[in-house]
Jmol script that loads the backbone (N, CA, C; Angstrom):
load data "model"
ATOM      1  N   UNK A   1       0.843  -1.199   0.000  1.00  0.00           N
ATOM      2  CA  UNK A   1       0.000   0.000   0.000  1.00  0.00           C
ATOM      3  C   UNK A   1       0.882   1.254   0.000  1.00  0.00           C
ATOM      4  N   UNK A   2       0.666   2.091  -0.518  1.00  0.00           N
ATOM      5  CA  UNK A   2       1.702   3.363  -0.791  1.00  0.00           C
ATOM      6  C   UNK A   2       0.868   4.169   0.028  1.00  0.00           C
ATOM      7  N   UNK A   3       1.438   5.058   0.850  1.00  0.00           N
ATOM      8  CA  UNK A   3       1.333   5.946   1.494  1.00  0.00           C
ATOM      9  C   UNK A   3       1.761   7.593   0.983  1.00  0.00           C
ATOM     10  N   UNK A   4       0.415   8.284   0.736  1.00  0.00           N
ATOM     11  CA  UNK A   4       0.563   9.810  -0.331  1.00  0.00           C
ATOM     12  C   UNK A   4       0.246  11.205   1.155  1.00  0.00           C
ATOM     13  N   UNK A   5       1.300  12.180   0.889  1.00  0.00           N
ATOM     14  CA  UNK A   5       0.987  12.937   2.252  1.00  0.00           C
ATOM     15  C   UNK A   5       0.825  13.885   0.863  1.00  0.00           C
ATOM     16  N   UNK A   6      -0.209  15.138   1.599  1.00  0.00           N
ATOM     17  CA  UNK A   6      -0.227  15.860   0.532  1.00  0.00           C
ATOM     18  C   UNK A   6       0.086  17.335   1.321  1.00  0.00           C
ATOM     19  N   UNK A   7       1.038  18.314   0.467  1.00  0.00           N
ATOM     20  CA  UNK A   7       1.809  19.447   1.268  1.00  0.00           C
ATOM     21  C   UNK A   7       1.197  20.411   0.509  1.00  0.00           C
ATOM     22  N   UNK A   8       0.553  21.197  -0.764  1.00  0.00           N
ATOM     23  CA  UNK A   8       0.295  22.112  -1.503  1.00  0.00           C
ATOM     24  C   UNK A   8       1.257  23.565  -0.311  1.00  0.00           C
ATOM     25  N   UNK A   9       2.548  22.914  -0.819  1.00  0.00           N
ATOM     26  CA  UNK A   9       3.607  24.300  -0.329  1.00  0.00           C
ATOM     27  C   UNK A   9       4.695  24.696  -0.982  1.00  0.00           C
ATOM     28  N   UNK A  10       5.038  25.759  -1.261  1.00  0.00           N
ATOM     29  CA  UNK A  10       6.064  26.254  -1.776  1.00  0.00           C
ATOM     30  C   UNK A  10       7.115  25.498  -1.261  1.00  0.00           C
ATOM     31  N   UNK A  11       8.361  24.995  -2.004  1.00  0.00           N
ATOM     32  CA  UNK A  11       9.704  24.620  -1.363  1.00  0.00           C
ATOM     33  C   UNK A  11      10.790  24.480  -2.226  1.00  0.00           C
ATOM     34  N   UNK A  12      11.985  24.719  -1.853  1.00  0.00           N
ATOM     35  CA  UNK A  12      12.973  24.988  -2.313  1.00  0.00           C
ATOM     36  C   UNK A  12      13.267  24.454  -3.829  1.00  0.00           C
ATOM     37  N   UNK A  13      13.971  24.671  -4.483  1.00  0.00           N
ATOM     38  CA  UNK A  13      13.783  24.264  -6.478  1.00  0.00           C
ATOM     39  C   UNK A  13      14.823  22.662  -5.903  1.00  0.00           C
ATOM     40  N   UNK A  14      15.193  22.230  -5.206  1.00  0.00           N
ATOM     41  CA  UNK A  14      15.920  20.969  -5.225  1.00  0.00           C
ATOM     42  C   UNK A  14      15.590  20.272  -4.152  1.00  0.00           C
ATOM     43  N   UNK A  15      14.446  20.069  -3.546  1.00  0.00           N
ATOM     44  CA  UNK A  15      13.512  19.559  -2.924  1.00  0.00           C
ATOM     45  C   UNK A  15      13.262  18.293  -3.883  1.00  0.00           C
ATOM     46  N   UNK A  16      12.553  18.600  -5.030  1.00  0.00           N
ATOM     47  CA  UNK A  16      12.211  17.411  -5.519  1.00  0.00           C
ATOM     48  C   UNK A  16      13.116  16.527  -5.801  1.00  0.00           C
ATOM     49  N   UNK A  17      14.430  16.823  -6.545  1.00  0.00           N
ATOM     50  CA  UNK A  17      15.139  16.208  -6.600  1.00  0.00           C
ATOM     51  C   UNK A  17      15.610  15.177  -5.370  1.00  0.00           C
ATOM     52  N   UNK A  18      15.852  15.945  -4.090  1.00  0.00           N
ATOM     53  CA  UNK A  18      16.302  15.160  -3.251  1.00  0.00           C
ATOM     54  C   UNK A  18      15.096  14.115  -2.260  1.00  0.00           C
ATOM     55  N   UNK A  19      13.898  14.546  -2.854  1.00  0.00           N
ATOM     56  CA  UNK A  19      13.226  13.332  -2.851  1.00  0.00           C
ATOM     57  C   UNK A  19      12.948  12.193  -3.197  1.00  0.00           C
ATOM     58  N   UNK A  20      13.283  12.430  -4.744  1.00  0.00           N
ATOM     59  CA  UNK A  20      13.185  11.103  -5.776  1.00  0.00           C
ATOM     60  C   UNK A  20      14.782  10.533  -5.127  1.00  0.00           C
ATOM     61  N   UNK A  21      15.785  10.865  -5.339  1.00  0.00           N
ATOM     62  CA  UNK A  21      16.756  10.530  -4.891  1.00  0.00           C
ATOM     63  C   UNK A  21      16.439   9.450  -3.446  1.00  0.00           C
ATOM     64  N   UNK A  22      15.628   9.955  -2.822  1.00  0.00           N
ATOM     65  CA  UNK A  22      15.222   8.862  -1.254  1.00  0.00           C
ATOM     66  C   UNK A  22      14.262   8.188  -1.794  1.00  0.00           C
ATOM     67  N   UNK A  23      14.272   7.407  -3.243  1.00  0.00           N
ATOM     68  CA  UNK A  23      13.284   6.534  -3.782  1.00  0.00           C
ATOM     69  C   UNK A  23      11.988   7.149  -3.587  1.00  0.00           C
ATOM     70  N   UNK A  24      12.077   8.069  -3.809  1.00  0.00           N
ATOM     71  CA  UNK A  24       9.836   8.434  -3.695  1.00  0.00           C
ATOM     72  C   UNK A  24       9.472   9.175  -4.810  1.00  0.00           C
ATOM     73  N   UNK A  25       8.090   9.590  -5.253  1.00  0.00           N
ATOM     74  CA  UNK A  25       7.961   9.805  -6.132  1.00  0.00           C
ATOM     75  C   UNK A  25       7.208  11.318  -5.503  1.00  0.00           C
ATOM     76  N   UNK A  26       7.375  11.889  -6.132  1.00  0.00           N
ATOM     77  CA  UNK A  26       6.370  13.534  -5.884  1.00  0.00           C
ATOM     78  C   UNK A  26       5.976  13.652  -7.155  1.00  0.00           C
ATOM     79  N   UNK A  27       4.947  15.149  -7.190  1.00  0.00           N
ATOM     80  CA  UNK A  27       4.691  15.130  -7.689  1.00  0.00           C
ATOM     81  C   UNK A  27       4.095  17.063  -7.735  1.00  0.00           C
ATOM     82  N   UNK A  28       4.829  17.680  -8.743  1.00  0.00           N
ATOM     83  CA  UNK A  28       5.033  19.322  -8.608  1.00  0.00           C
ATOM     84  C   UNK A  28       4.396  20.198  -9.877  1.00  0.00           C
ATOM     85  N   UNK A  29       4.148  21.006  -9.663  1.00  0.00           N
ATOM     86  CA  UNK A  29       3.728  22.208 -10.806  1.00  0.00           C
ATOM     87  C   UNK A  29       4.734  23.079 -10.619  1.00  0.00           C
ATOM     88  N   UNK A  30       4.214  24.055 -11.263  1.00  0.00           N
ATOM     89  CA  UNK A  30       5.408  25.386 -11.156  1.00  0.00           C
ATOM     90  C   UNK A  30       3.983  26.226 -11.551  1.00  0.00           C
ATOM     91  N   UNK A  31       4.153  27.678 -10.259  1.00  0.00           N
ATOM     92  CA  UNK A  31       2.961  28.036 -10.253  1.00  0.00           C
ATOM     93  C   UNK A  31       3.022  29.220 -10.913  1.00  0.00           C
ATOM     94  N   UNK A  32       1.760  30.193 -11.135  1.00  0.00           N
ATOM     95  CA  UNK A  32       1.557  31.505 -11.489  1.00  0.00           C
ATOM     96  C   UNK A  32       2.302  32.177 -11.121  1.00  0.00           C
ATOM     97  N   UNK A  33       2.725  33.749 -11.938  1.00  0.00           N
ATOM     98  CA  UNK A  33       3.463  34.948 -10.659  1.00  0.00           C
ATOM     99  C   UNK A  33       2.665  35.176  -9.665  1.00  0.00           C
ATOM    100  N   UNK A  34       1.343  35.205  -9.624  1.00  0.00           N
ATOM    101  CA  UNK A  34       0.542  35.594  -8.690  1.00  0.00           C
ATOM    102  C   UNK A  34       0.288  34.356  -7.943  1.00  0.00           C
ATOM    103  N   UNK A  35       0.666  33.319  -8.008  1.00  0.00           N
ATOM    104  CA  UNK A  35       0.214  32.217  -6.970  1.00  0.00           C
ATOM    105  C   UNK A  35       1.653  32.005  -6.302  1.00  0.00           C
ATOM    106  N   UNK A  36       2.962  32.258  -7.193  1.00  0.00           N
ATOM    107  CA  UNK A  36       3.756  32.149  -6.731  1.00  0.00           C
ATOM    108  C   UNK A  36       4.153  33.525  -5.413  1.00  0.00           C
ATOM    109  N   UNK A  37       4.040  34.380  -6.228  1.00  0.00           N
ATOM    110  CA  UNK A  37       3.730  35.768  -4.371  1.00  0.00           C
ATOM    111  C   UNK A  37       2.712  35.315  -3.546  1.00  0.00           C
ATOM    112  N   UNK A  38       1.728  34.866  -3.851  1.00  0.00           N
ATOM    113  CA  UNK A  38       0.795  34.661  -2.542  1.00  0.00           C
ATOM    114  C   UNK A  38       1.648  33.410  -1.879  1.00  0.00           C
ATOM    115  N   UNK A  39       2.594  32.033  -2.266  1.00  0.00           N
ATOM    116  CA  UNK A  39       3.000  31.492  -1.522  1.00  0.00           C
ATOM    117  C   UNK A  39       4.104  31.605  -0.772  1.00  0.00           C
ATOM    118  N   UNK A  40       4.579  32.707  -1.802  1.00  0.00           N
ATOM    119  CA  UNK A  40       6.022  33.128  -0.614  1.00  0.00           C
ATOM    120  C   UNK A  40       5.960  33.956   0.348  1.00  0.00           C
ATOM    121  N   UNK A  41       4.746  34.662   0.447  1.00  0.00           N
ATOM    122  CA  UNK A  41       3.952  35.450   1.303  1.00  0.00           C
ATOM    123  C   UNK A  41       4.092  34.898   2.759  1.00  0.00           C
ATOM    124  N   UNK A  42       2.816  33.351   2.686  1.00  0.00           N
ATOM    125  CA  UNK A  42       2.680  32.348   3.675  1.00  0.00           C
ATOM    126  C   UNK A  42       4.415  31.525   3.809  1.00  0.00           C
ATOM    127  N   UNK A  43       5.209  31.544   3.099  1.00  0.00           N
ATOM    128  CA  UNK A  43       6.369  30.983   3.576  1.00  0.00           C
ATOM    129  C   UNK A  43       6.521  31.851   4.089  1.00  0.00           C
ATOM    130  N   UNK A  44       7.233  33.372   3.768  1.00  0.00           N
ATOM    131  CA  UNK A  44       7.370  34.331   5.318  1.00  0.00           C
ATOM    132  C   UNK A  44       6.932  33.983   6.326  1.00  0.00           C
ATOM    133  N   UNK A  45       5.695  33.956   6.652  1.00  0.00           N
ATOM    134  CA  UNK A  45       5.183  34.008   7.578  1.00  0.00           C
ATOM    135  C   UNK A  45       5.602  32.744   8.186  1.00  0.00           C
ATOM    136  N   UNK A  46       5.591  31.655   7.594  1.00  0.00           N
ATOM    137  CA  UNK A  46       5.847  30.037   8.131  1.00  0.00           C
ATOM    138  C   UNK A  46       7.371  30.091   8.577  1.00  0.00           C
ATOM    139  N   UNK A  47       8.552  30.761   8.162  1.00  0.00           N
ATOM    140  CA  UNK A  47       9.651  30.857   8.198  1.00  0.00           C
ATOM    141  C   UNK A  47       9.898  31.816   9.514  1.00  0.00           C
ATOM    142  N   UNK A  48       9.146  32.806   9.810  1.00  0.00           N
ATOM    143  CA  UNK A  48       9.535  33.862  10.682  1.00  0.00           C
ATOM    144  C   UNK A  48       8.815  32.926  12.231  1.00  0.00           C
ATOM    145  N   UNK A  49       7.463  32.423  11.588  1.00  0.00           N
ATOM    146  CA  UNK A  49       7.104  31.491  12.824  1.00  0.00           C
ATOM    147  C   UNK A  49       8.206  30.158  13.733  1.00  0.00           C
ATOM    148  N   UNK A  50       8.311  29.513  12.725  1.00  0.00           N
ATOM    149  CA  UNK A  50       9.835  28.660  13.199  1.00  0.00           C
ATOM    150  C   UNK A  50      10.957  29.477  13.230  1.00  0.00           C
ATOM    151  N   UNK A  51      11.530  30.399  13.196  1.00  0.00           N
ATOM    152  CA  UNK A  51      12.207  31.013  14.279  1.00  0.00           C
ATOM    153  C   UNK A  51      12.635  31.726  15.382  1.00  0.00           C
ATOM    154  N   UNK A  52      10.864  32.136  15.058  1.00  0.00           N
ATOM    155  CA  UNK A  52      10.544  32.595  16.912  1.00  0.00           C
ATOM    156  C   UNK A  52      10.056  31.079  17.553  1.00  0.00           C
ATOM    157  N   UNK A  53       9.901  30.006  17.511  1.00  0.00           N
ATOM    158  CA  UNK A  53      10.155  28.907  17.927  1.00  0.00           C
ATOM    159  C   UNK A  53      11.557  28.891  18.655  1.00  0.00           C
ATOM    160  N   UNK A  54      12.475  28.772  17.360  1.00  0.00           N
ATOM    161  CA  UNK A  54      13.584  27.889  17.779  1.00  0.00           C
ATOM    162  C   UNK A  54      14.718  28.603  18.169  1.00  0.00           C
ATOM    163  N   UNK A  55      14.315  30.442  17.214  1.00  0.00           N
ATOM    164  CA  UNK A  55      15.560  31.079  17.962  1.00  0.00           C
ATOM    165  C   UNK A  55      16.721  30.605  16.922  1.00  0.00           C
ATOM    166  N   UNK A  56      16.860  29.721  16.164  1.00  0.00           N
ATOM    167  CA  UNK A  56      17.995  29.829  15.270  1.00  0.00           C
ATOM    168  C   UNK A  56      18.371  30.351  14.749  1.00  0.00           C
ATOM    169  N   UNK A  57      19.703  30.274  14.176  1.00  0.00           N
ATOM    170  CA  UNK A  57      20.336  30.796  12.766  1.00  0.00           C
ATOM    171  C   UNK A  57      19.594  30.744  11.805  1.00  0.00           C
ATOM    172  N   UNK A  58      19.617  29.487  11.479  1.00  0.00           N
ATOM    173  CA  UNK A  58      19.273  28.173  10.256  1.00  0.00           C
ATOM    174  C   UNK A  58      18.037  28.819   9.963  1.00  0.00           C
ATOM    175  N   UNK A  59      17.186  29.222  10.789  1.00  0.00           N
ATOM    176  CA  UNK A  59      15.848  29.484  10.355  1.00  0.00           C
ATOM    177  C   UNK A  59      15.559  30.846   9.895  1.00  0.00           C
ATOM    178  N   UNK A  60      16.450  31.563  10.572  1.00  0.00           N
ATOM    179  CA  UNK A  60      16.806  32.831  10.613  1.00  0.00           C
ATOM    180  C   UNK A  60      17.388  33.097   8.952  1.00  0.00           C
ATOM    181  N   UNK A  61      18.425  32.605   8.333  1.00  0.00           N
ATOM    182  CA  UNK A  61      18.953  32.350   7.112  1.00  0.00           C
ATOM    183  C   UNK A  61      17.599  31.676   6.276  1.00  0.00           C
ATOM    184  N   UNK A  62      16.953  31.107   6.665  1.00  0.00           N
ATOM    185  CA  UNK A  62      15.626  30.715   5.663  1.00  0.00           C
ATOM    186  C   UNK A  62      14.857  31.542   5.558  1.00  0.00           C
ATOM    187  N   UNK A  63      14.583  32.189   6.568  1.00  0.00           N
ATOM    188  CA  UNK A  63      13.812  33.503   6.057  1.00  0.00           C
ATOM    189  C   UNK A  63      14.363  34.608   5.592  1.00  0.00           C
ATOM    190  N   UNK A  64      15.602  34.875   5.138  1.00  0.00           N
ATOM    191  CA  UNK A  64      16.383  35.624   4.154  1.00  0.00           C
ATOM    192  C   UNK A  64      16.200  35.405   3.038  1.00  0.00           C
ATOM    193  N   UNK A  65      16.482  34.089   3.488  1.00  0.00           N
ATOM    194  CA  UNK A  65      16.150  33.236   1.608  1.00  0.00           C
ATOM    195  C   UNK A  65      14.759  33.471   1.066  1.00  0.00           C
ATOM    196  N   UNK A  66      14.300  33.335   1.555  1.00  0.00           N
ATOM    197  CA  UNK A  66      12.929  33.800   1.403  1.00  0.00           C
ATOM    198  C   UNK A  66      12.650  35.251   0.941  1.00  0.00           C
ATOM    199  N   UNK A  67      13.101  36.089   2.220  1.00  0.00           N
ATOM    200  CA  UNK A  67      13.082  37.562   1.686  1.00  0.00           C
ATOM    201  C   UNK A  67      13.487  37.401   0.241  1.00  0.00           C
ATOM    202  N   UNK A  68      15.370  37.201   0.022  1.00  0.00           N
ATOM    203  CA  UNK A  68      15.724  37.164  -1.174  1.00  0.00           C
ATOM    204  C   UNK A  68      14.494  36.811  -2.702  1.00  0.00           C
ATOM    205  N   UNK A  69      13.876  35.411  -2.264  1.00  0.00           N
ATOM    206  CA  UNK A  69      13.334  35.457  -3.401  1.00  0.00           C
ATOM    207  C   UNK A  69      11.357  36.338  -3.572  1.00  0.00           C
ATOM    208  N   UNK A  70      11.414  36.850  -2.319  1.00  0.00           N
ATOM    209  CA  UNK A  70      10.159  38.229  -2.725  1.00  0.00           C
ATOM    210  C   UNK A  70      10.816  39.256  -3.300  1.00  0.00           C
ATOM    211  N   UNK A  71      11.909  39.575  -2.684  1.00  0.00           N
ATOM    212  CA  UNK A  71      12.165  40.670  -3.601  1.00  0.00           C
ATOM    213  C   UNK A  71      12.545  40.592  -5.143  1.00  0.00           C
ATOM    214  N   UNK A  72      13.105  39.656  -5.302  1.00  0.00           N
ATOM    215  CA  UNK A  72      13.143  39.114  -6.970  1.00  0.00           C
ATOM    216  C   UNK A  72      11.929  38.817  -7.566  1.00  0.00           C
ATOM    217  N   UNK A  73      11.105  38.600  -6.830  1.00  0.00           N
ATOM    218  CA  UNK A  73       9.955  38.270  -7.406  1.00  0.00           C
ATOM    219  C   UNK A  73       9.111  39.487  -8.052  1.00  0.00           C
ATOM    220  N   UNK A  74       9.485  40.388  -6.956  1.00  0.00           N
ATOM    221  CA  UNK A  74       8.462  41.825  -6.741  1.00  0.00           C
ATOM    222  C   UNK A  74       9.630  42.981  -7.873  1.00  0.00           C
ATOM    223  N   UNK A  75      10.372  42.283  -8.322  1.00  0.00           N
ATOM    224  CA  UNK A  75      11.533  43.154  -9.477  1.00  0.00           C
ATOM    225  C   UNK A  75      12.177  43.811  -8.982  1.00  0.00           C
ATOM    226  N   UNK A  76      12.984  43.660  -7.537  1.00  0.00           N
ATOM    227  CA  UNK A  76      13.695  44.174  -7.132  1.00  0.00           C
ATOM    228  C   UNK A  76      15.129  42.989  -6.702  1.00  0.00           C
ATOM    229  N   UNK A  77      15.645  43.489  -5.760  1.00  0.00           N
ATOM    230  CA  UNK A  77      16.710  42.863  -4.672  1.00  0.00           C
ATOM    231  C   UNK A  77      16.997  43.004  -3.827  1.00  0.00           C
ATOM    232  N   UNK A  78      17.767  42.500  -2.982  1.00  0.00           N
ATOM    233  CA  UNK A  78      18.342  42.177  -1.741  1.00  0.00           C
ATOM    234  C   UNK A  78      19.094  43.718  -1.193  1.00  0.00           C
ATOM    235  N   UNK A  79      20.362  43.894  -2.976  1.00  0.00           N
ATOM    236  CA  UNK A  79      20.879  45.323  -2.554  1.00  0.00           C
ATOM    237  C   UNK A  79      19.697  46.432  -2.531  1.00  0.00           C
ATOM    238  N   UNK A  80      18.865  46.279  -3.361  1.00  0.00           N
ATOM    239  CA  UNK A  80      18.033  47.555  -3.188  1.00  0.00           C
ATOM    240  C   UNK A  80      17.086  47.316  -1.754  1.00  0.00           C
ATOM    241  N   UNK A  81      16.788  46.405  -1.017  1.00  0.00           N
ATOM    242  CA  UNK A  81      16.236  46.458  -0.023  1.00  0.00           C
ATOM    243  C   UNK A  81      17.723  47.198   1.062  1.00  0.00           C
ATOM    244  N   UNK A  82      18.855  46.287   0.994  1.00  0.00           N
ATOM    245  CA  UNK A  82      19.639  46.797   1.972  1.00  0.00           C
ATOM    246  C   UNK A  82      19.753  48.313   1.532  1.00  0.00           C
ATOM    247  N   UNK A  83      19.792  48.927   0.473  1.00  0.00           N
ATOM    248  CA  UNK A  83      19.707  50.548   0.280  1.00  0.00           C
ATOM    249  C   UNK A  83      18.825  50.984   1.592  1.00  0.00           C
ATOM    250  N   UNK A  84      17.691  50.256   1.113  1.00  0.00           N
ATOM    251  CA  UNK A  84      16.304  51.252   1.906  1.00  0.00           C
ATOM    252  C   UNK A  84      16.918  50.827   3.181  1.00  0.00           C
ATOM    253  N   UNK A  85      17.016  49.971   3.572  1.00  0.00           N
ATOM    254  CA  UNK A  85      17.599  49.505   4.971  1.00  0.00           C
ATOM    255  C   UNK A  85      18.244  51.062   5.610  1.00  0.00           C
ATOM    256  N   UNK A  86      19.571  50.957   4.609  1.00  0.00           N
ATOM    257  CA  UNK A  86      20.427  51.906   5.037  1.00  0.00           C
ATOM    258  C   UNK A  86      19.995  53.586   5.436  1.00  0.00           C
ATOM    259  N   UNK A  87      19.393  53.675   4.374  1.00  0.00           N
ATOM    260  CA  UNK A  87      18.923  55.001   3.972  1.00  0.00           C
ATOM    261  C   UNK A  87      17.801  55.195   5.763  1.00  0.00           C
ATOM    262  N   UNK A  88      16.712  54.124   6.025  1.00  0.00           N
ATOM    263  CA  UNK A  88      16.146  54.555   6.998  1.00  0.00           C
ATOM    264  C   UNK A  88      16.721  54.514   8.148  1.00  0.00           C
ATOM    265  N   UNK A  89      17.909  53.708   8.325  1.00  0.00           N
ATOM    266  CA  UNK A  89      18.747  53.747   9.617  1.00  0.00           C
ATOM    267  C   UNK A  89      19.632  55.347   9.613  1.00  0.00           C
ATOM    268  N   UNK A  90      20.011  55.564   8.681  1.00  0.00           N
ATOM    269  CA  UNK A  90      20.426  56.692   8.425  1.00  0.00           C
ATOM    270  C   UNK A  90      19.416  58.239   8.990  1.00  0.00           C
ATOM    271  N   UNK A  91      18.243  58.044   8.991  1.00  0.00           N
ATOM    272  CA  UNK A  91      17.646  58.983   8.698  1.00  0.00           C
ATOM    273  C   UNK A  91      16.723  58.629  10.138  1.00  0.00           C
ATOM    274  N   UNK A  92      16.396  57.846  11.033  1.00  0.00           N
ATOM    275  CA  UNK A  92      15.433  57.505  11.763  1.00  0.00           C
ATOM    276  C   UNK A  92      16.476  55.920  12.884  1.00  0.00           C
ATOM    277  N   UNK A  93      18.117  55.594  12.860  1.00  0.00           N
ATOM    278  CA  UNK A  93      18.319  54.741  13.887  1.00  0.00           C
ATOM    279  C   UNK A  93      18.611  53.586  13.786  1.00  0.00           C
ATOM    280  N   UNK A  94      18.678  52.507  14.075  1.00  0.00           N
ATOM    281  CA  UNK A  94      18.540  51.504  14.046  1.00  0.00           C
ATOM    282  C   UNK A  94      17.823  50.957  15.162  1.00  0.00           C
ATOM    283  N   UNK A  95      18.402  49.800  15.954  1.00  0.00           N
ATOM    284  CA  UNK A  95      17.966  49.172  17.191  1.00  0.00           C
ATOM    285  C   UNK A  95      18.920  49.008  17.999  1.00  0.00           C
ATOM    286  N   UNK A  96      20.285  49.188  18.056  1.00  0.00           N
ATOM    287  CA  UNK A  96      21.170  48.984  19.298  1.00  0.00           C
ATOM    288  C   UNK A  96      21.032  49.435  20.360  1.00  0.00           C
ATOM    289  N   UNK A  97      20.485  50.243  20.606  1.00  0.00           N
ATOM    290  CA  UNK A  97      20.131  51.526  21.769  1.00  0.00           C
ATOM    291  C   UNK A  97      19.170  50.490  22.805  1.00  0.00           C
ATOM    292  N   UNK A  98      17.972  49.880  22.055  1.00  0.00           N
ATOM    293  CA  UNK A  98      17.610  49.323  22.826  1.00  0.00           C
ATOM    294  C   UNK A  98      16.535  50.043  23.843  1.00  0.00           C
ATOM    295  N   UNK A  99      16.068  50.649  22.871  1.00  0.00           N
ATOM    296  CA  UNK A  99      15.420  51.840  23.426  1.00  0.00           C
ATOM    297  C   UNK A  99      13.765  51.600  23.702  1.00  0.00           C
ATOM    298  N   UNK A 100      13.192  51.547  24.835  1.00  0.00           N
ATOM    299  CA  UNK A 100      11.558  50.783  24.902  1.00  0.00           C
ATOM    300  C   UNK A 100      11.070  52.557  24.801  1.00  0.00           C
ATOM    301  N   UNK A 101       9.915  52.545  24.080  1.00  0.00           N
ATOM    302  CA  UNK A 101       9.491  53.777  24.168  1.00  0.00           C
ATOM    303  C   UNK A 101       8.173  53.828  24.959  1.00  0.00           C
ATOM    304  N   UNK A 102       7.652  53.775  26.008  1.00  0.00           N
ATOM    305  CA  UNK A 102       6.897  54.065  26.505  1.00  0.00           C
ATOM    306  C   UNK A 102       5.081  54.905  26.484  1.00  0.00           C
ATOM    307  N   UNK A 103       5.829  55.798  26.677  1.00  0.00           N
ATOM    308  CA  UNK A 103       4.366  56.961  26.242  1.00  0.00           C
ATOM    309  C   UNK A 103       5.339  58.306  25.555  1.00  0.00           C
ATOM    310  N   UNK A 104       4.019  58.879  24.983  1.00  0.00           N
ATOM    311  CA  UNK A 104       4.420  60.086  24.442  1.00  0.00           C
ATOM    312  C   UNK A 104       2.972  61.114  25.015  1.00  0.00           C
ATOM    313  N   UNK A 105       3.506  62.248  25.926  1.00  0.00           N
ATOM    314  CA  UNK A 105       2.624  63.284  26.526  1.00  0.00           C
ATOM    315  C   UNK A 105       3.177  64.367  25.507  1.00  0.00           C
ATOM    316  N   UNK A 106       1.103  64.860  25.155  1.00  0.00           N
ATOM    317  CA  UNK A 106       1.430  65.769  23.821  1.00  0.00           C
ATOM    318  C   UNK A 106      -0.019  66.305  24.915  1.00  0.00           C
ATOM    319  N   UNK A 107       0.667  68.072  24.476  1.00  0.00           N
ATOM    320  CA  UNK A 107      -0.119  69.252  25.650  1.00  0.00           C
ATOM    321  C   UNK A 107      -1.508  69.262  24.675  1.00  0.00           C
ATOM    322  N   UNK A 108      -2.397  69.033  25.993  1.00  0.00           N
ATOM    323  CA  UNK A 108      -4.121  69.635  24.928  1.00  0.00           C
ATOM    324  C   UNK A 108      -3.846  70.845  24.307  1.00  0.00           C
ATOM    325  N   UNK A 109      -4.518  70.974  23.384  1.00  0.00           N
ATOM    326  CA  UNK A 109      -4.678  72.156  22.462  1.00  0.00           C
ATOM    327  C   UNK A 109      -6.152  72.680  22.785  1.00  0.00           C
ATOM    328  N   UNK A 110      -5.752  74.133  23.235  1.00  0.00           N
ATOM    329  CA  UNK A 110      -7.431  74.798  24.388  1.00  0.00           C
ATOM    330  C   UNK A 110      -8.656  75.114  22.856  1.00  0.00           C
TER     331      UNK A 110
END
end "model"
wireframe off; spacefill off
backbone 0.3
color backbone group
């Protein structure tokens, strides 16, 4: 009796390969631009979830990879995201400071 799990998920372009390779058979499409952004969408999200889990690197680096391929997707890149990166740390900080912001008291206007 063969046993079929069914995943309808985005995954890496050598996935399949290294499945058939462990004797199994899959079985893949290659999707729309628009089905393909809506799934790398939910991989973000699935990627950022397992590493507030685990706290890793590994997972941490998968959701780069990930970033990497939205922004290629969306006709951009990695350097033009690290631009904007730069440009808003530049202009508004980063996070080292470590700074909790609390409240902000703004005077009534009579």
């Amino acid at each position: 009796m063969m046993k079929r799990i069914t995943y309808h998920k985005l995954v890496r372009d050598r996935i399949p390969e290294i499945i058939e390779k462990d004797g199994k058979t899959c079985v893949c499409s290659i999707l729309s631009d628009e089905d393909y952004l809506k799934l790398l969408d939910e991989k973000l999200n699935e990627e950022l979830a397992e590493y507030q889990e685990s706290k890793s690197m590994e997972e941490l680096a998968d959701l780069l990879e990930v970033m990497r391929a939205v922004a290629a997707a969306r006709g951009s890149s990695m350097e033009e995201v690290e631009k904007i990166r730069k440009e808003k740390a530049a202009k508004r900080g980063g996070f080292e400071k470590k700074i909790l912001l609390e409240e902000v008291v703004e005077e009534a206007t009579p």
